[in-house]
C-alpha positions, -999 to +999 in steps of 0.1 A: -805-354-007-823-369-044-841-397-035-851-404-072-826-412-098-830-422-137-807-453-125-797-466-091-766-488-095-757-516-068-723-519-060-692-498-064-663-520-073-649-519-110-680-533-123-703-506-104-685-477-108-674-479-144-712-487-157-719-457-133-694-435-151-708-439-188-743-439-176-740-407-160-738-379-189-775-394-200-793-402-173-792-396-131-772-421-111-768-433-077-743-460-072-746-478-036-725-495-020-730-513+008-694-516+019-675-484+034-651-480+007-658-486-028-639-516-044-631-533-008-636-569-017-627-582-054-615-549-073-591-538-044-574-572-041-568-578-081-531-598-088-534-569-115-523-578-147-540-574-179-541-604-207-552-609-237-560-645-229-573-645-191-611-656-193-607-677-226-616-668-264-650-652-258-637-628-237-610-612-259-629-591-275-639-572-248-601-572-233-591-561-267-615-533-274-603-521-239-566-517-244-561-488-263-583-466-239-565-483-213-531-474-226-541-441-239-549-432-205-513-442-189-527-474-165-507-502-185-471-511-180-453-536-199-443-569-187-454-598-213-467-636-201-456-668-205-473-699-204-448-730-189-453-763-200-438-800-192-426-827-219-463-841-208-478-811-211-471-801-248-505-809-258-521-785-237-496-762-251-510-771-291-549-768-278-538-732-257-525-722-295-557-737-309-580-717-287-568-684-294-560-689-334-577-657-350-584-642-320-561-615-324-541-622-292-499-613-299-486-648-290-452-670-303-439-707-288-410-707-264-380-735-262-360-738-230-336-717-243-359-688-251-377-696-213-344-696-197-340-661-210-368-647-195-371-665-162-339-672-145-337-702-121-358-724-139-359-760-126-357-787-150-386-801-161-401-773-184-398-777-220-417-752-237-435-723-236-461-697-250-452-663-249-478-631-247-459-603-259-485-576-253-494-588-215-492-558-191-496-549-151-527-528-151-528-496-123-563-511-108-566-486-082-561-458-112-588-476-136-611-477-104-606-442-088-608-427-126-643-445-132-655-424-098-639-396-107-651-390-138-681-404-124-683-377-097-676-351-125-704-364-144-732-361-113-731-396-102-744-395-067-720-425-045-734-432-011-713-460+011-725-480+038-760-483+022-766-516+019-794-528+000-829-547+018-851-549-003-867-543-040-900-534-047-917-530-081-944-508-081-958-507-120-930-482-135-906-483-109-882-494-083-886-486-046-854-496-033-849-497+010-822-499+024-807-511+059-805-475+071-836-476+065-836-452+034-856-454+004-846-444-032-869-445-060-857-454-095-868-464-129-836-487-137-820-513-111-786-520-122-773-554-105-735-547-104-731-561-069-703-587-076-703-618-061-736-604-044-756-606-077-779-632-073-787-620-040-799-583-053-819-606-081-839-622-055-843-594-036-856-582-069-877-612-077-861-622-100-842-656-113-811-659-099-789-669-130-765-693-110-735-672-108-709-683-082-685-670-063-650-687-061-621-677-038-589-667-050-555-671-030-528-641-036-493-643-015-463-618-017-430-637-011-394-618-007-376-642-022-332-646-029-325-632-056-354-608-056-373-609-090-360-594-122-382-561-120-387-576-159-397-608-154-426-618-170-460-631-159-453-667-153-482-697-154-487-732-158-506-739-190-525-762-163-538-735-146-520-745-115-501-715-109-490-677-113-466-653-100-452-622-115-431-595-096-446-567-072-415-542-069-388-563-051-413-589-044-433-615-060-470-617-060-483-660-064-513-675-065-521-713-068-548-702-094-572-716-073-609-718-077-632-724-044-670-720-042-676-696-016-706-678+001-705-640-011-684-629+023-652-610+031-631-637+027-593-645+038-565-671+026-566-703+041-531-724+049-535-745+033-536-729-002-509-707+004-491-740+015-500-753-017-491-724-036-453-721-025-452-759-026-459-750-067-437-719-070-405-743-056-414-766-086-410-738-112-377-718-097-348-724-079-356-692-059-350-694-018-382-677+001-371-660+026-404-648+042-443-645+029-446-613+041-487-607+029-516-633+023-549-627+011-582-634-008-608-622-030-639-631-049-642-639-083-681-647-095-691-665-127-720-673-146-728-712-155-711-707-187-682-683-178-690-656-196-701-622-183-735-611-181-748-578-200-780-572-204-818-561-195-835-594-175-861-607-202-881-614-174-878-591-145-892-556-160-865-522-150-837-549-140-799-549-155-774-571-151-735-564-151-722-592-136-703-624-139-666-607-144-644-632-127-611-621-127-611-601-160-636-573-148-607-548-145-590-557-181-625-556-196-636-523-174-640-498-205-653-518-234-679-535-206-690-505-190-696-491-227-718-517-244-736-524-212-744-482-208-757-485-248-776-514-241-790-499-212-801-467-228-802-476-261-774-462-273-757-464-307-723-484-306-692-465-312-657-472-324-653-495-294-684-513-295-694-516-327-674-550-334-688-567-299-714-593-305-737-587-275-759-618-276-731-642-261-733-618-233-770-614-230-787-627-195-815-639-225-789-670-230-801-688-197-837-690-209 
């Protein structure tokens, strides 16, 4: 077994094994992860959908650099978004517009009668609407198991259950231990480890940068009527809700956004109490059962934005981190820029338009 790699990348979610993937044709790779199964917290419990909007203006360049590879490659479906509003609403409404203007994002206002024909069952109460046209469902668990595939392919070494202990620079070089009580040395530590990231930085010695993981409630309903297998994505322009349909089934969440400790964490009642309590505003829909409940992790830096980049201050230390929810949407044009930044790469045709200071870990000081 190699014990000394070019590159020894921490965690093996979307994040992880993506970078992984596009480092591997220039350089030696080892991507730990410490759980027994890549992608077992955030990646594997994604609501799945792809938009151009989700994670806010300085974000859509990186979903839409990402969406022709995505489609090219078959892990898209269509399904379009729309964002509800109330009478007291409509201003939110005008700033979402706002935001977005010369972004590039497909988007066109809704009246009721245009919302009634796309959501059936619709309460009173909603007025208007915004309308993505180009919103999709994304096949996560086909974006992720393609990343280690290709990885794989390309020499990446994966090891599970190898959790890491500590970081020690020794003038040149990593000497990473880990709980087994292995030892790998490396010249590059990339610090993909989610909502873990911080952690791995001090371990490091370096700064944390402050990124924070929040808990995010999913619930699958079986609902009378069962969805329209074409309904669209449907959220409050207040951020209060989304649900979209899951086969026969619809998928909610109260969009909510809880500071948690980086753990394998689980819904709590009261959300998903909260979260049907929402949906029954919205439809006229009868739930007949929640049949599934869960929770993942979604980390972000101060600012919201991801972080790409060496640490200015912390010599042979990388950061890919600070994804939230849009680190599957994002997977290909991230995972590029942040392997040319890493190496030193050129940009290519999916890069090249990316302005890679707002991402840079440099921006914290």
């Amino acid at each position: 077994m190699n014990d000394t790699f070019d590159i020894v990348v921490i965690g093996a979610g979307i994040a992880g094994a993506s970078l992984a993937a596009e480092l591997a044709p220039h350089a030696s790779v080892l991507l730990a992860e410490a759980e027994r199964m890549p992608g077992y917290h955030s990646t594997g419990r994604s609501a799945a959908f792809w938009d151009e909007c989700y994670g806010g203006p300085g974000v859509v360049p990186l979903t839409l650099a990402s969406g022709p590879w995505l489609k090219e490659h078959g892990f898209l479906s269509p399904r379009g978004a729309v964002h509800l509003a109330t009478a007291d609403q409509l201003g939110q409404l005008d700033s979402f517009e706002q935001e977005f203007s010369g972004t590039g994002v497909s988007m066109n206002r809704l009246d009721r009668a245009g919302i009634d024909h796309r959501i059936p069952g619709l309460r009173d109460g909603w007025v208007e609407a915004i309308e993505e046209t180009e919103c999709a469902d994304i096949d996560v668990g086909g974006v992720h198991q393609h990343y280690l595939a290709s990885g794989k392919r390309a020499g990446v070494e994966l090891r599970t259950g190898f959790r890491l202990q500590s970081a020690e620079w020794q003038g040149g070089g990593w000497l990473l231990t880990f709980e087994n009580g292995e030892q790998v040395s490396c010249g590059v530590l990339a610090n993909a480890a989610g909502a873990w990231v911080d952690e791995v930085a001090r371990m490091a010695g370096a700064q944390p940068l402050g990124i924070t993981p929040y808990r995010r409630t999913v619930v699958q309903l079986r609902t009378a009527p069962a969805p329209d297998p074409d309904l669209p994505l449907v959220l409050g322009i207040d951020g209060s809700f989304y649900f979209k349909p899951d086969g026969a089934r619809v998928w909610l969440s109260p969009h909510d956004e809880t500071p948690s400790p980086a753990a394998d964490v689980a819904a709590e009642e009261l959300d998903v109490a909260i979260a049907i309590d929402r949906f029954e505003k919205v439809v006229d829909w009868k739930i007949e059962a929640v049949e599934r409940k869960w929770a993942g992790l979604r980390s972000f830096a101060p600012d919201r934005m991801p972080v790409y980049g060496h640490d200015p201050a912390s010599e042979g230390l990388f950061w890919f981190a600070g994804q939230g929810g849009f680190g599957i949407q994002t997977a290909p044009a991230a995972a590029r820029l942040a392997s040319q930044l890493l190496l030193g790469l050129s940009r290519d045709h999916m890069t090249a338009t990316i302005d890679t200071g707002v991402y840079s870990p440099a921006r914290f000081g």
